[in-house]
C-alpha positions as CSV (number, residue, x, y, z in Angstrom):
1,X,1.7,-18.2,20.0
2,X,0.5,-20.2,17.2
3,X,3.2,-18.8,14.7
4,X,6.5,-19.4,17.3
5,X,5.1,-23.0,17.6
6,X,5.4,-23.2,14.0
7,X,8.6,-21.8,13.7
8,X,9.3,-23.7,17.0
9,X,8.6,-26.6,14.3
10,X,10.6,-25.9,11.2
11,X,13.8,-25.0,13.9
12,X,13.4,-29.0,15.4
13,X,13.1,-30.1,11.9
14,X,16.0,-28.4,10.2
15,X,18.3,-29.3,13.7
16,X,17.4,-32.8,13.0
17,X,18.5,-33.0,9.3
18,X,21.5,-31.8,10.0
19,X,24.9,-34.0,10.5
20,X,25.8,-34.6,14.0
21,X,28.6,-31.7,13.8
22,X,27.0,-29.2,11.4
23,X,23.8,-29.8,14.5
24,X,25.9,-28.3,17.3
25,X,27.5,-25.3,15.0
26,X,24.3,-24.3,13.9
27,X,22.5,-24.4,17.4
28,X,25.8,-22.0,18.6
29,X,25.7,-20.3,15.8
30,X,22.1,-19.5,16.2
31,X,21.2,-19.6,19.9
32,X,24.6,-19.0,21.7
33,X,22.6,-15.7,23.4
34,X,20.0,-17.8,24.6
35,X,22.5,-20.5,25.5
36,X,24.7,-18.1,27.8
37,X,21.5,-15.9,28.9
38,X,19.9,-19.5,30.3
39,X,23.3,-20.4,31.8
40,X,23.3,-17.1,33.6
41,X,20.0,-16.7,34.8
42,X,20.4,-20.2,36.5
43,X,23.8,-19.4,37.9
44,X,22.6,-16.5,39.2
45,X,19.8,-18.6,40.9
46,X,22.0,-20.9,42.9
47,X,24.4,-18.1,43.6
48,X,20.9,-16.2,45.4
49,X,20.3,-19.2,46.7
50,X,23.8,-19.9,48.4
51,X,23.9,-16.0,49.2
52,X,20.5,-16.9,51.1
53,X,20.7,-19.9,53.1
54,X,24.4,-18.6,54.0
55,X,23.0,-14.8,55.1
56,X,20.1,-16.5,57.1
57,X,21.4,-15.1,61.2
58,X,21.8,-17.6,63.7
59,X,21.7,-21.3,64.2
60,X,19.6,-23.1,66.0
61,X,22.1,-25.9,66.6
62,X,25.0,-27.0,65.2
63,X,26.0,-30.6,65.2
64,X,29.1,-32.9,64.2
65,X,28.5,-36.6,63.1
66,X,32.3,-37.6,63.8
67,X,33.7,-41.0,62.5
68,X,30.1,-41.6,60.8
69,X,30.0,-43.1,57.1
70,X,25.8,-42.7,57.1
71,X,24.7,-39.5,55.5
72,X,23.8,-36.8,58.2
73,X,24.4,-33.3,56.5
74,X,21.9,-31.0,56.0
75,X,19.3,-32.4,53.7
76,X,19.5,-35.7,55.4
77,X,16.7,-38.0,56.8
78,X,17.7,-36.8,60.4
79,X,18.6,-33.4,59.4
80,X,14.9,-33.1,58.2
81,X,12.9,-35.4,61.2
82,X,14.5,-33.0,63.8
83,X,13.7,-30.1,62.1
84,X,10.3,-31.4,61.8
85,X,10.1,-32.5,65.5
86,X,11.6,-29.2,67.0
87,X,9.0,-27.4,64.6
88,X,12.2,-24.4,63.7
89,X,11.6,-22.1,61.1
90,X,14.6,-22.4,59.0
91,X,13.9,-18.7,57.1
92,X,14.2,-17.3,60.2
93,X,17.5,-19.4,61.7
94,X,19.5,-22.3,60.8
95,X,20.0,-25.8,61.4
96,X,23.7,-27.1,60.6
97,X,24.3,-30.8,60.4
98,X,27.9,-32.2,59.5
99,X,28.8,-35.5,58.8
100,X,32.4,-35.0,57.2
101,X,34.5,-35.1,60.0
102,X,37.3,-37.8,60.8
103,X,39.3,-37.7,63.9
104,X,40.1,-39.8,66.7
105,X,41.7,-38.3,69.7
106,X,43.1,-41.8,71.2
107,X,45.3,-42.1,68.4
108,X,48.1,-39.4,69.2
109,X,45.4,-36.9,69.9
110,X,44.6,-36.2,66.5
111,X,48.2,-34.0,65.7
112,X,48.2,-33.6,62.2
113,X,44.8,-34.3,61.5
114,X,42.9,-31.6,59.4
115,X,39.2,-32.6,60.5
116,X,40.7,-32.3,64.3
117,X,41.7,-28.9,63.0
118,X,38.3,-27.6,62.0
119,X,36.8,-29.3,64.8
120,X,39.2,-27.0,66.8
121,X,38.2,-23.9,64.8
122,X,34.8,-24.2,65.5
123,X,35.0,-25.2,68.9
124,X,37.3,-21.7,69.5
125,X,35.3,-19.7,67.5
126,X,31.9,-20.5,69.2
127,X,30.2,-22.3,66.4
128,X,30.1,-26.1,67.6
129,X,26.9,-27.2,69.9
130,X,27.5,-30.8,69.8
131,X,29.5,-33.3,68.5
132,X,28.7,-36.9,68.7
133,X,31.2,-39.6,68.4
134,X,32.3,-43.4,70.2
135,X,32.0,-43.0,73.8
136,X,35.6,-44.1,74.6
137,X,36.6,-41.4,71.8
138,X,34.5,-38.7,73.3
139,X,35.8,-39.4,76.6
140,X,39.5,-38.9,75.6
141,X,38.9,-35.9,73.7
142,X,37.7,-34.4,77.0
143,X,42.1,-33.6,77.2
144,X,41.7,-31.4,75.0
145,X,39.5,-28.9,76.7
146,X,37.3,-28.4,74.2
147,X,34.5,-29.8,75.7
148,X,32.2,-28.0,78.2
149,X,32.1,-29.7,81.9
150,X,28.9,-30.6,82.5
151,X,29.9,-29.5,86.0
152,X,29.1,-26.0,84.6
153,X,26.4,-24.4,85.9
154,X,25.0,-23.6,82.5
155,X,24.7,-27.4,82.1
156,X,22.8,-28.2,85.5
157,X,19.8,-29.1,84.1
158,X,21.2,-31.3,81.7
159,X,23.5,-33.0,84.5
160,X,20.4,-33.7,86.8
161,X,18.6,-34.6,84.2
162,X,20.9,-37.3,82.4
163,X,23.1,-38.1,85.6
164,X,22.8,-41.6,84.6
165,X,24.2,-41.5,81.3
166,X,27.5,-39.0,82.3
167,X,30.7,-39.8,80.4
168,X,33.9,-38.6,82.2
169,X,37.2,-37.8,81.4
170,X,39.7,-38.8,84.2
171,X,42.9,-36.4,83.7
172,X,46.2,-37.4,85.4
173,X,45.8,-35.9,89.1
174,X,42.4,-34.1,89.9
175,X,38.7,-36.2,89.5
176,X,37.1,-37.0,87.1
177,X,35.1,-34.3,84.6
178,X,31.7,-35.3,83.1
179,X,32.5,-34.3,79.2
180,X,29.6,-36.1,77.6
181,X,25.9,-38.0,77.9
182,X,26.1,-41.6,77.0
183,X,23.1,-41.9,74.2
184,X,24.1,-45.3,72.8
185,X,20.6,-46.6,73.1
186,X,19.2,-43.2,71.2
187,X,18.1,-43.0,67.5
188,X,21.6,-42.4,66.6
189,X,22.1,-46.0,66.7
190,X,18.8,-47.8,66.3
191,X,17.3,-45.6,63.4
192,X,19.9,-44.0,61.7
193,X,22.7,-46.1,61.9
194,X,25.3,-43.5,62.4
195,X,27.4,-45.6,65.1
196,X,27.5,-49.1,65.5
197,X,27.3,-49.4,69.2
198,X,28.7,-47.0,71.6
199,X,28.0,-43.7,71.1
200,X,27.9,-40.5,73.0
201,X,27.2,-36.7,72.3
202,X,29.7,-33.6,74.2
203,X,28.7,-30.4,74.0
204,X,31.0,-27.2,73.0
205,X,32.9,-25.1,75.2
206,X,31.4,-22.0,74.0
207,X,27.7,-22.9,73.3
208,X,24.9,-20.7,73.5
209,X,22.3,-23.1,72.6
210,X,21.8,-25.6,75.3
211,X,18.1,-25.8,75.2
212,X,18.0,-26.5,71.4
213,X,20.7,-29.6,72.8
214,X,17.9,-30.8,75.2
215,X,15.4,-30.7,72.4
216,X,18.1,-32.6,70.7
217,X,18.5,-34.8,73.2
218,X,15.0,-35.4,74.1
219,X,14.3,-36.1,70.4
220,X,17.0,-39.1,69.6
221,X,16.3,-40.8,73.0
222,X,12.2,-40.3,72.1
223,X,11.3,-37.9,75.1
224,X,8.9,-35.0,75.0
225,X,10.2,-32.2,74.3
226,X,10.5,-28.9,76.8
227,X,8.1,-26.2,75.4
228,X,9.3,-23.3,73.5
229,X,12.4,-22.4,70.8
230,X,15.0,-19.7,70.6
């Protein structure tokens, strides 16, 4: 140890006396192995670590921020306190939080727009929980059908529950369709600043996970939570 210290020494002191130029040749000349075994062994750390997080089965939940500008992505201060609060594990599942999502369906029902697009592809392919936008906005993208009713019997707990807060969708001919829960007084608002004002969360037309939404719910409008994960 003592003698690669010293050598350690007389490398820093010779890279130092040399001109600015002659300096980098010398340290590629010298330690370009090194250089490109360093630069491998951390590339092949992130890729493990992509490969990882990406290969982890199953989601918990998985929520859009539309039409935010706050930070709400994974990693983010309300990506971490629901984690937290719902106590998940995330080596055994997932949580997915996405705040890069831009689409309005009151303005020509979002043709043309590639965020609508996604938002469609994940609806389709089962993916989306929740997505969480303006109230008027969520309310006109009920049209679109893909937004569960809250008529459905797999949300009757959830319409009992919040039948106060109900946001509806009123089609043409027919009544109206309960599309969404009104949570513009929730932690969405006051804590984390994602809306200004109105805000309201819809739920998926193929979700899976509507007890991990109540736990969502229950956590940005402060209730205790129902006992128990999946």
């Amino acid at each position: 140890m003592a003698r690669f210290r010293s050598w350690l020494d007389e490398e820093r002191q010779k890279i130092a006396a040399l001109p600015g130029r002659e300096k980098a040749a010398y340290i590629w000349q010298y330690y370009k192995i090194w250089i490109a075994g360093i630069a491998a062994i951390v590339f092949l750390a992130s890729y493990l670590a992509v490969r990882i997080h990406n290969n982890i089965p199953g989601c918990y939940l998985y929520v859009v921020f539309a039409n935010t500008r706050e930070e709400a992505a994974n990693g983010s201060g309300i990506w971490r306190d629901f984690a937290s609060y719902a106590q998940y594990d995330l080596t055994e599942k997932r949580l997915e939080f996405d705040d890069a999502c831009y689409f309005d369906y009151l303005k020509n029902q979002a043709r043309g727009n590639r965020y609508y697009d996604a938002f469609i592809a994940l609806t389709d392919a089962g993916v989306l929980d929740v997505v969480a936008m303006e109230s008027a906005s969520l309310s006109a993208l009920g049209q679109s059908g893909r937004l569960l009713s809250l008529d459905a019997p797999l949300c009757r707990d959830l319409r009992e529950k919040y039948a106060d807060r109900l946001v509806y969708y009123t089609p043409e001919e027919g009544e109206s369709i309960p599309v969404g829960i009104d949570v513009s007084d929730s932690l969405l608002v006051t804590r984390y600043h994602l809306y200004a004002q109105s805000c309201a969360l819809g739920l998926g037309t193929e979700t899976q996970n509507i007890d991990n939404v109540e736990t969502f719910l229950c956590f940005i409008l402060e209730e205790m939570p129902d006992a128990g994960v999946d």
